[in-house]
Backbone as XML, in Angstrom:
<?xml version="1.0"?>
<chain id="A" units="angstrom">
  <residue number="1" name="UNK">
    <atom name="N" x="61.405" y="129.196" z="153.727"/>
    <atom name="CA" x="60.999" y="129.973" z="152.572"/>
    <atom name="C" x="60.168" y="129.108" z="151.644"/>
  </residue>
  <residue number="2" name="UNK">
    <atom name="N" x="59.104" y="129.714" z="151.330"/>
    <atom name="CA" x="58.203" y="128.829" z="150.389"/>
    <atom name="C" x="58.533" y="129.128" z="149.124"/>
  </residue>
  <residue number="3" name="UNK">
    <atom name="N" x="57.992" y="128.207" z="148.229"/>
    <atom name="CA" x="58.538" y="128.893" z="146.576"/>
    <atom name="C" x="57.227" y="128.223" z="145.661"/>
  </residue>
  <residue number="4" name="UNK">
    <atom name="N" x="56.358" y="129.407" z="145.505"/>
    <atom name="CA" x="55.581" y="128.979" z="144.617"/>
    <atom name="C" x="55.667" y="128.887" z="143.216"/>
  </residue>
  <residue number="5" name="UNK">
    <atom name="N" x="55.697" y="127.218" z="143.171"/>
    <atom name="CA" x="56.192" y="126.476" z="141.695"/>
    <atom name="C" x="56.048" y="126.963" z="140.394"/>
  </residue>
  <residue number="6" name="UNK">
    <atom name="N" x="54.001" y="127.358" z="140.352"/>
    <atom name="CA" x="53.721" y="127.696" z="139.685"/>
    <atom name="C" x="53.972" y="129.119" z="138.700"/>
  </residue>
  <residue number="7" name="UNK">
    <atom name="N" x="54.032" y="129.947" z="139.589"/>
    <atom name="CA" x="54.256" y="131.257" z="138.786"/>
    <atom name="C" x="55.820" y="131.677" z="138.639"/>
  </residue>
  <residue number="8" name="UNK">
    <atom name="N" x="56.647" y="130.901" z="139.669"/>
    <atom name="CA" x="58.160" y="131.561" z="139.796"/>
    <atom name="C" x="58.532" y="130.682" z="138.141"/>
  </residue>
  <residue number="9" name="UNK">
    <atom name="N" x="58.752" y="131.715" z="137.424"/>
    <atom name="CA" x="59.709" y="131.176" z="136.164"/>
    <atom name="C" x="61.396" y="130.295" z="136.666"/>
  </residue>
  <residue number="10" name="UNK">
    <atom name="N" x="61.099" y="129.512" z="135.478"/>
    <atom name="CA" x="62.796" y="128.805" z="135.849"/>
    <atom name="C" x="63.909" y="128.900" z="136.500"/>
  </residue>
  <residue number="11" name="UNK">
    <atom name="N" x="64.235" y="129.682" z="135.347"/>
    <atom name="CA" x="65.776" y="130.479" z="135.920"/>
    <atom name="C" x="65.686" y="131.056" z="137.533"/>
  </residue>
  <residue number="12" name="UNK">
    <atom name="N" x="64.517" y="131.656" z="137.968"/>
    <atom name="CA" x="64.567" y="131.992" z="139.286"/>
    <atom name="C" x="64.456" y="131.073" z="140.148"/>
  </residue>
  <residue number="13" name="UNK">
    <atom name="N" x="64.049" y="129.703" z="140.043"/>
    <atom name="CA" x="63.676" y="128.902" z="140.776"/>
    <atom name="C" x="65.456" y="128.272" z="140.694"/>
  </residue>
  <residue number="14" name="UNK">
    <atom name="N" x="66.257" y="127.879" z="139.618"/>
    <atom name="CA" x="67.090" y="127.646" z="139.365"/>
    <atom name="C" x="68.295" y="128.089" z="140.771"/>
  </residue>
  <residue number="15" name="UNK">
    <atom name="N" x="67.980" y="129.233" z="140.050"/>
    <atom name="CA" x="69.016" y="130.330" z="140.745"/>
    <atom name="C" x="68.644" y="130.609" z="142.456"/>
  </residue>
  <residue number="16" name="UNK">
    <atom name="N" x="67.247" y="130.214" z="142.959"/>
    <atom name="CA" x="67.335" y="130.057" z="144.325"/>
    <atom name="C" x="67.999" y="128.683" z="144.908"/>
  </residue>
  <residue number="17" name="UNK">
    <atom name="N" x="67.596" y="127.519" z="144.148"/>
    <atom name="CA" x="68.037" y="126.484" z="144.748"/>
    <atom name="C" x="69.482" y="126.078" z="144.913"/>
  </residue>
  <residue number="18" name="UNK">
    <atom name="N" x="70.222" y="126.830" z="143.567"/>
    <atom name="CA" x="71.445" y="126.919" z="143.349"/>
    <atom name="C" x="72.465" y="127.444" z="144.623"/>
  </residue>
  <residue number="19" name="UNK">
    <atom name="N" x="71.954" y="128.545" z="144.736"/>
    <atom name="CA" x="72.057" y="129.316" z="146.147"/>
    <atom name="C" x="72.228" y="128.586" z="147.510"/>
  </residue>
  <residue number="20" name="UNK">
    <atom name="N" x="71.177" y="128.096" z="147.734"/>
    <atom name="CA" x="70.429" y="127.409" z="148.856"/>
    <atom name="C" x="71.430" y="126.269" z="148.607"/>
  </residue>
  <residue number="21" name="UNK">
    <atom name="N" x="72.084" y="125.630" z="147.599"/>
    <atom name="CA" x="73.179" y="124.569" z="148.238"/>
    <atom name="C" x="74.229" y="125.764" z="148.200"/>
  </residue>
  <residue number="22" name="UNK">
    <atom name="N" x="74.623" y="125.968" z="147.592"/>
    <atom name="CA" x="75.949" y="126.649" z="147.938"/>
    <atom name="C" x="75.998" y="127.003" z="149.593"/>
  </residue>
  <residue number="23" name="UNK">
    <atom name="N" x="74.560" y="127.445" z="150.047"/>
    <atom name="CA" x="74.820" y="128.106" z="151.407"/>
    <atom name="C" x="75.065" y="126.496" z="151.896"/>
  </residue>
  <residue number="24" name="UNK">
    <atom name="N" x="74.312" y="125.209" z="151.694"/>
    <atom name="CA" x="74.582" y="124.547" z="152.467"/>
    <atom name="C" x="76.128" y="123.699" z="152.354"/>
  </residue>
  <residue number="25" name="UNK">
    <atom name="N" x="76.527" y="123.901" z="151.229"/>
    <atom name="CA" x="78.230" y="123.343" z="150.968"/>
    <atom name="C" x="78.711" y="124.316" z="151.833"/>
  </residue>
  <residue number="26" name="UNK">
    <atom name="N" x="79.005" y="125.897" z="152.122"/>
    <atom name="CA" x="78.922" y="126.344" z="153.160"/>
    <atom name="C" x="79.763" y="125.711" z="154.396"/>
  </residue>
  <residue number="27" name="UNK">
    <atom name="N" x="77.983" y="125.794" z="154.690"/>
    <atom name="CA" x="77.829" y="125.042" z="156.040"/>
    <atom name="C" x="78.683" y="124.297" z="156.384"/>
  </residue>
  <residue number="28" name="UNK">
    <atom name="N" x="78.619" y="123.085" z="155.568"/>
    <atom name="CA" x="79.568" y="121.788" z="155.734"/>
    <atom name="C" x="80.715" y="122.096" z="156.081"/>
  </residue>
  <residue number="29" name="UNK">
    <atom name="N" x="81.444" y="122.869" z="155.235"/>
    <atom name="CA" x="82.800" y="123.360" z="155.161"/>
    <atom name="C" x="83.787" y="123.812" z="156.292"/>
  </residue>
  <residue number="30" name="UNK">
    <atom name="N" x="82.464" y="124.930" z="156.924"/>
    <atom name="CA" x="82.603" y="125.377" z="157.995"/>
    <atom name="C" x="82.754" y="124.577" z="158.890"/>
  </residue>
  <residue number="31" name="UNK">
    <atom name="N" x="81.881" y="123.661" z="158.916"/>
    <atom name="CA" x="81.690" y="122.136" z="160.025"/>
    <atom name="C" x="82.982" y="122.044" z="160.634"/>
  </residue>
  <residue number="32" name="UNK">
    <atom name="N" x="83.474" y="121.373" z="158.946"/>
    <atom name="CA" x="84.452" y="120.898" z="158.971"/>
    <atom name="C" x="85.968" y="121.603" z="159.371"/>
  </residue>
  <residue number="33" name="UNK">
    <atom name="N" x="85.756" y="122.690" z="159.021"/>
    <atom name="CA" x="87.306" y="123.191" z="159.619"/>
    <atom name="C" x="86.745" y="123.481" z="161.177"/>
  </residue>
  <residue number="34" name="UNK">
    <atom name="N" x="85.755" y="123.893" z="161.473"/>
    <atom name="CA" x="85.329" y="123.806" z="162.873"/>
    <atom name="C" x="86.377" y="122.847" z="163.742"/>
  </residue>
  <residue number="35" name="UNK">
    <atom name="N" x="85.908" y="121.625" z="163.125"/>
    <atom name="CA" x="85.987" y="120.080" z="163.416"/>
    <atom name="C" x="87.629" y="120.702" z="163.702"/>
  </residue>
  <residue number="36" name="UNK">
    <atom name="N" x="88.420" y="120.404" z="162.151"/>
    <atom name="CA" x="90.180" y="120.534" z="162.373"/>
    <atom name="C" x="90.035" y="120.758" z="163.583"/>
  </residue>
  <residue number="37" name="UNK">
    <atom name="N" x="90.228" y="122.484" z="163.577"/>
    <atom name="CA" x="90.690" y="123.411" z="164.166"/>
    <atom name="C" x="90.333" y="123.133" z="165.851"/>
  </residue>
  <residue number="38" name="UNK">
    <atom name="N" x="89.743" y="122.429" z="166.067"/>
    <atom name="CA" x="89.322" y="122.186" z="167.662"/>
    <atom name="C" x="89.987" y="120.672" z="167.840"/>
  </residue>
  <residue number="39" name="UNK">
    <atom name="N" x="90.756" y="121.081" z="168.783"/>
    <atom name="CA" x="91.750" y="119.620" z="168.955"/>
    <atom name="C" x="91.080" y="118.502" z="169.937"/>
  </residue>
  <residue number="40" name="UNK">
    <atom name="N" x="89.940" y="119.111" z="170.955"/>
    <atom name="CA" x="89.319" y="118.412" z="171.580"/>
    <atom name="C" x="88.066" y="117.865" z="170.714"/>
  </residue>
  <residue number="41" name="UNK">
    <atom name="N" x="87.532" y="118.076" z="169.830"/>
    <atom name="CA" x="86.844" y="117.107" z="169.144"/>
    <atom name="C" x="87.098" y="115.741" z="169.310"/>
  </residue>
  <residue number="42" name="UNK">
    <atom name="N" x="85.855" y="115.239" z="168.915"/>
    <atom name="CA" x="86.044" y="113.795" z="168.915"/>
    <atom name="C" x="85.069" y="113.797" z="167.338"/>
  </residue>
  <residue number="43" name="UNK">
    <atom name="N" x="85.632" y="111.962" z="166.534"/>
    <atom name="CA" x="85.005" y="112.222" z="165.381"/>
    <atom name="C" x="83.761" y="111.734" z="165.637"/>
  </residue>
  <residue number="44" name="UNK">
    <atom name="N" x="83.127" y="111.359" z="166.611"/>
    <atom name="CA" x="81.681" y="110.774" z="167.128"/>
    <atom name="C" x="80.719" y="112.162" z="166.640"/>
  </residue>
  <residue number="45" name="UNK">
    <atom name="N" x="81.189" y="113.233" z="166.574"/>
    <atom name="CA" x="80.113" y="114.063" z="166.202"/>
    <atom name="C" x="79.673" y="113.995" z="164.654"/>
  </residue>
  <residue number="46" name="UNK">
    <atom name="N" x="80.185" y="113.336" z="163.907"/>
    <atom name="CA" x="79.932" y="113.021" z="162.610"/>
    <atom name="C" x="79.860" y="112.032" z="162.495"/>
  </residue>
  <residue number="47" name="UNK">
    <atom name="N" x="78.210" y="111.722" z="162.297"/>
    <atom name="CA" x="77.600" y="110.674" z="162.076"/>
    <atom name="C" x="78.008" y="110.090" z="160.395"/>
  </residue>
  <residue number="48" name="UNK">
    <atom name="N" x="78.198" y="108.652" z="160.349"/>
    <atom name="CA" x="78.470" y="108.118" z="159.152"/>
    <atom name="C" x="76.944" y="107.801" z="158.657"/>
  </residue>
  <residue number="49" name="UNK">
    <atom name="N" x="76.532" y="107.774" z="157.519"/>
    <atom name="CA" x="75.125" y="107.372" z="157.134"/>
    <atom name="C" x="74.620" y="106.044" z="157.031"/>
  </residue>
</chain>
């Protein structure tokens, strides 16, 4: 999704990006109980940085 800087007022730009992590905290979350919940995991799939 593109977001043109110029004309999108604040608050909307705000309120997409705001969004856009939440979906990606999400994500993570999900990962992660993924992860629990599967006993054959290994923690090699989560890379340390």
């Amino acid at each position: 999704m593109e977001i043109d800087l110029i004309v999108a007022p604040s608050p909307v730009l705000s309120e997409i990006f705001r969004t856009h992590q939440f979906l990606e905290d999400l994500k993570v979350v999900a990962e992660i109980k993924k992860y629990i919940n599967d006993k054959r995991s290994t923690p090699l799939r989560f890379r340390k940085p």
